[in-house]
C-alpha positions as CSV (number, residue, x, y, z in Angstrom):
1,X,-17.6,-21.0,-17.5
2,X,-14.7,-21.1,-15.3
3,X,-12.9,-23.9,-16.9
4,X,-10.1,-23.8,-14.5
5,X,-7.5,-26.8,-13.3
6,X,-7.8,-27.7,-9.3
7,X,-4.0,-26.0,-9.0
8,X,-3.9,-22.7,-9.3
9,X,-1.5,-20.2,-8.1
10,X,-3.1,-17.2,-6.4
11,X,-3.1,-13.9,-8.2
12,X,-3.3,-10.4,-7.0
13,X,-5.4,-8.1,-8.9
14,X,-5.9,-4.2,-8.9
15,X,-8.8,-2.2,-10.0
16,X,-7.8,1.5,-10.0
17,X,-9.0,5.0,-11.3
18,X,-10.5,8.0,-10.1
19,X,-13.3,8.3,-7.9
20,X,-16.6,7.5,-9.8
21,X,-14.8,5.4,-12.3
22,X,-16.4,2.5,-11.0
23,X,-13.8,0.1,-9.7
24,X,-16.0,-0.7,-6.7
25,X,-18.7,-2.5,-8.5
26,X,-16.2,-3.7,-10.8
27,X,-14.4,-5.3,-7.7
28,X,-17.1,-7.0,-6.3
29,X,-18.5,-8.5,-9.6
30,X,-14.7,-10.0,-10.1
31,X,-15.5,-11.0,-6.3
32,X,-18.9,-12.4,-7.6
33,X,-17.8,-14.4,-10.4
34,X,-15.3,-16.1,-8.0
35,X,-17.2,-16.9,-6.0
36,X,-18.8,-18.6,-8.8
37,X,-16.1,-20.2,-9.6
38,X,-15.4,-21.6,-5.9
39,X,-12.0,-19.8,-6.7
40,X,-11.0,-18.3,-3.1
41,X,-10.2,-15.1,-3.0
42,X,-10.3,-12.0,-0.3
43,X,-11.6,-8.3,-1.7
44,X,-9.7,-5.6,-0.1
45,X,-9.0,-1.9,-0.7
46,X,-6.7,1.1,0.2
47,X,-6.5,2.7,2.3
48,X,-8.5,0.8,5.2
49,X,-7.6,-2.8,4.5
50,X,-6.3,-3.4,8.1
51,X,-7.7,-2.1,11.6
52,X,-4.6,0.5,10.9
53,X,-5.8,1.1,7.2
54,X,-9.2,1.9,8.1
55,X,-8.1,4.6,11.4
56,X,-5.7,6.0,8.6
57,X,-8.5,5.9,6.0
58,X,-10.7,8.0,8.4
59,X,-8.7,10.3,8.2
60,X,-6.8,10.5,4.5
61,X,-10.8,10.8,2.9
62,X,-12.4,13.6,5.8
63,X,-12.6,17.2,5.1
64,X,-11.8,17.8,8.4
65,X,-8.7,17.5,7.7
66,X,-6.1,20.2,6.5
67,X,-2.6,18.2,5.8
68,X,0.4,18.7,3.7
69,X,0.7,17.0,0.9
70,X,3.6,15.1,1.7
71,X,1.9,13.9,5.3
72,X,-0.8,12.5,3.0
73,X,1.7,10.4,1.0
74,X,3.1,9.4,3.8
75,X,0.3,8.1,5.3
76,X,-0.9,6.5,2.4
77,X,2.5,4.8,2.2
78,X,2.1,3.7,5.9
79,X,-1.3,1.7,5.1
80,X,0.2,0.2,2.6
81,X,3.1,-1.3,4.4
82,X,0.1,-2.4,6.9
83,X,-1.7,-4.0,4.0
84,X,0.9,-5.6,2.3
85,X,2.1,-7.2,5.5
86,X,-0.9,-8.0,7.0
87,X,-3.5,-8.6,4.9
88,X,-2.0,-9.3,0.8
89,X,1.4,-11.5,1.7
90,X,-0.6,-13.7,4.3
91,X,-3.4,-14.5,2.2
92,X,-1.6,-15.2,-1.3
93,X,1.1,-17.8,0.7
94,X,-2.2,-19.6,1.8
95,X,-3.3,-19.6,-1.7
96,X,-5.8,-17.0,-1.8
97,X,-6.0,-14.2,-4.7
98,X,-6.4,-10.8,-3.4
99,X,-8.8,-8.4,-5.6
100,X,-8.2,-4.9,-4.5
101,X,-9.5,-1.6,-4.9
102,X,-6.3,0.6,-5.8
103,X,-2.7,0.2,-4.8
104,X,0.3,2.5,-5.2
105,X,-1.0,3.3,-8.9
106,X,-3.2,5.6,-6.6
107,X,-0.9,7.3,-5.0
108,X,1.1,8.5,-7.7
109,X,-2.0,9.8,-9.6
110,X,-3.1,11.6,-6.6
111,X,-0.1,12.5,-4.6
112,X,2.7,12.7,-7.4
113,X,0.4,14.5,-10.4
114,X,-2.7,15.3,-8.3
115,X,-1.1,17.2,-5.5
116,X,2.8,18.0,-7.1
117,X,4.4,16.0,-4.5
118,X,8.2,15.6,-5.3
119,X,8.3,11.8,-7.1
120,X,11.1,10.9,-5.5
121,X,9.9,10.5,-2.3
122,X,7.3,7.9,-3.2
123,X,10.0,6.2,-5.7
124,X,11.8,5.8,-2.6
125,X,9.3,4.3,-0.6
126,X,7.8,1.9,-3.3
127,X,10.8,-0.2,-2.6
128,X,10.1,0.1,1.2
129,X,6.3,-0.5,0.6
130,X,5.5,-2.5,-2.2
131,X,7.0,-6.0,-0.9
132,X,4.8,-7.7,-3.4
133,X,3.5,-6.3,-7.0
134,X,0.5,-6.9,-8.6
135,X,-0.3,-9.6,-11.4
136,X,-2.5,-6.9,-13.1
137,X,-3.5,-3.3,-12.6
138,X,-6.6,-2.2,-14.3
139,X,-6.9,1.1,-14.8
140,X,-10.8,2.4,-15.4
141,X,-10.6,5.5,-17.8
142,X,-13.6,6.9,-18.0
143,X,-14.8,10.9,-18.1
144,X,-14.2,13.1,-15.5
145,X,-16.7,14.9,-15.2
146,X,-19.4,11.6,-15.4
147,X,-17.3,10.6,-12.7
148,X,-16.8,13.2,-10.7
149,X,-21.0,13.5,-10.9
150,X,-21.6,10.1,-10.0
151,X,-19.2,9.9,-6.8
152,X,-20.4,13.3,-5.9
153,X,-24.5,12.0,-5.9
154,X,-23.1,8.8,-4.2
155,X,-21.6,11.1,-0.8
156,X,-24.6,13.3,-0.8
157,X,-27.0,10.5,-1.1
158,X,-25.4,8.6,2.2
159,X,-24.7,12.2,3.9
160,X,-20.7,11.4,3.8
161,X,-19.5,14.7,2.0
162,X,-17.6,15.6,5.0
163,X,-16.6,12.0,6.4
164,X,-15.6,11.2,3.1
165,X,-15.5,13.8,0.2
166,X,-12.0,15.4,0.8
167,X,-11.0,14.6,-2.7
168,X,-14.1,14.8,-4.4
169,X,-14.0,18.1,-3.2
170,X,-11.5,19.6,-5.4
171,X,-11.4,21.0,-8.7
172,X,-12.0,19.5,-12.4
173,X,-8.2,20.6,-13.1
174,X,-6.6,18.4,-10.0
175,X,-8.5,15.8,-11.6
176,X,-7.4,16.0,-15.0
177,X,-4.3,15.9,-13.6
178,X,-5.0,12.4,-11.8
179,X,-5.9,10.7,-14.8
180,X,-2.4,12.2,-16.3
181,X,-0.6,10.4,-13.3
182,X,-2.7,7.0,-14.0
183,X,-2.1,7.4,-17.5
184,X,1.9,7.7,-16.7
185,X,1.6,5.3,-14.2
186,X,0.4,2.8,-17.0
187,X,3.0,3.6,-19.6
188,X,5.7,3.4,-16.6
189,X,5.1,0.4,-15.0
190,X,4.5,-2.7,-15.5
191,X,0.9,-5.5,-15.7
192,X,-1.4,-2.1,-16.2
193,X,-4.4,-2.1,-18.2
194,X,-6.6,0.6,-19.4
195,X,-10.2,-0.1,-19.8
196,X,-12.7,2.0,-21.1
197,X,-14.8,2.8,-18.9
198,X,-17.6,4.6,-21.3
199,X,-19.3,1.2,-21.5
200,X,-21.7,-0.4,-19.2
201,X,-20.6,-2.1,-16.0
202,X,-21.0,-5.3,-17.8
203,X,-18.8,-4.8,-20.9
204,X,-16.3,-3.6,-18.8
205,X,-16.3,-7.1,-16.7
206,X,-16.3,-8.9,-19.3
207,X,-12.7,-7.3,-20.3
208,X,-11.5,-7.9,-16.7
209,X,-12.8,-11.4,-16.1
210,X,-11.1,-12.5,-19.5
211,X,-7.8,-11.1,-18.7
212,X,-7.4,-12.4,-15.3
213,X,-9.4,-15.5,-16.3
214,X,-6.1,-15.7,-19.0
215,X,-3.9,-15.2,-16.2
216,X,-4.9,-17.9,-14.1
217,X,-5.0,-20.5,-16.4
């Protein structure tokens, strides 16, 4: 039951965590239900919400390329300036909530803790970058290595490992140290949840639907 009032004032969600955790079908049954609702809304992700995002996104997630860290936060930073400005801002002034699959939550889990770049750098461009800030951050928490197995089976089975498996590539400690930066980031900052993510698909949705369904009304 939706339940809702014909005035409501568009929302932006985040579903984050690290790969495996299952944010993406957790985005797209938040995009189901609405749907469901005839709520309008517009599912997006980062990087590769734009036609810039998804050239940057090609890149940022190949094997085939060998950056430094600090070029990959950087880039990351640049498709989010693309997506805020094309893609988030536009949509919530015409009254559409935007349901996205990680924000800068991300990038300081992977960038700041993952791969040790200096934090003040990214502090500095989240001013630059983040023109807008989520209503709510979920953050999945769920075990690494089930996760880490899962997104793993998921590249082999569609023959991306080297299209798309730069991070899943790397070790169980880089990792561990992802979920410390996610774990930060929600202590830090603010509108982030953590959910537990060693439930099924549909427990956990039912925990995300009720808390934005208690921020919309």
């Amino acid at each position: 039951m939706c339940n809702l009032g014909d005035e409501l004032k568009p929302i932006f969600v985040v579903i984050d965590g690290i790969d495996g955790c299952g944010k993406t079908t957790q985005v797209c049954k938040l995009g189901n239900f609405f749907s469901g609702c005839n709520i309008l809304h517009r599912i997006t992700k980062e990087p590769g919400g734009t036609d810039v995002g998804s050239v940057l996104r090609s890149i940022l997630i190949s094997k085939k390329y060998n950056m430094e860290p600090e070029t990959e936060l950087l880039l990351y930073s640049a498709d989010r300036i693309e997506h805020q400005k094309k893609v988030i801002l536009p949509n919530l002034r015409d009254g559409i909530n935007i349901i996205s699959d990680r924000f800068i939550s991300s990038t300081y889990a992977y960038q700041i803790f993952g791969r040790s770049v200096d934090k003040k750098i990214l502090d500095l461009l989240f001013d630059v970058t983040v023109l807008t800030y989520p209503d709510i951050i979920f953050f999945i928490d769920i075990d690494l290595n089930t996760a880490l197995e899962r997104a793993r089976k998921r590249l082999v089975q569609n023959n991306l490992i080297d299209d798309e498996g730069k991070f899943e590539s790397l070790s169980l400690d880089f990792f561990k140290r992802v979920r410390d930066g996610f774990l930060w980031y929600a202590k830090n900052y603010k509108n982030v949840v953590i959910i537990d993510g060693e439930r099924s698909a549909d427990e956990i949705f039912e925990d995300i639907k009720n808390t934005v369904m208690d921020i919309l009304k």
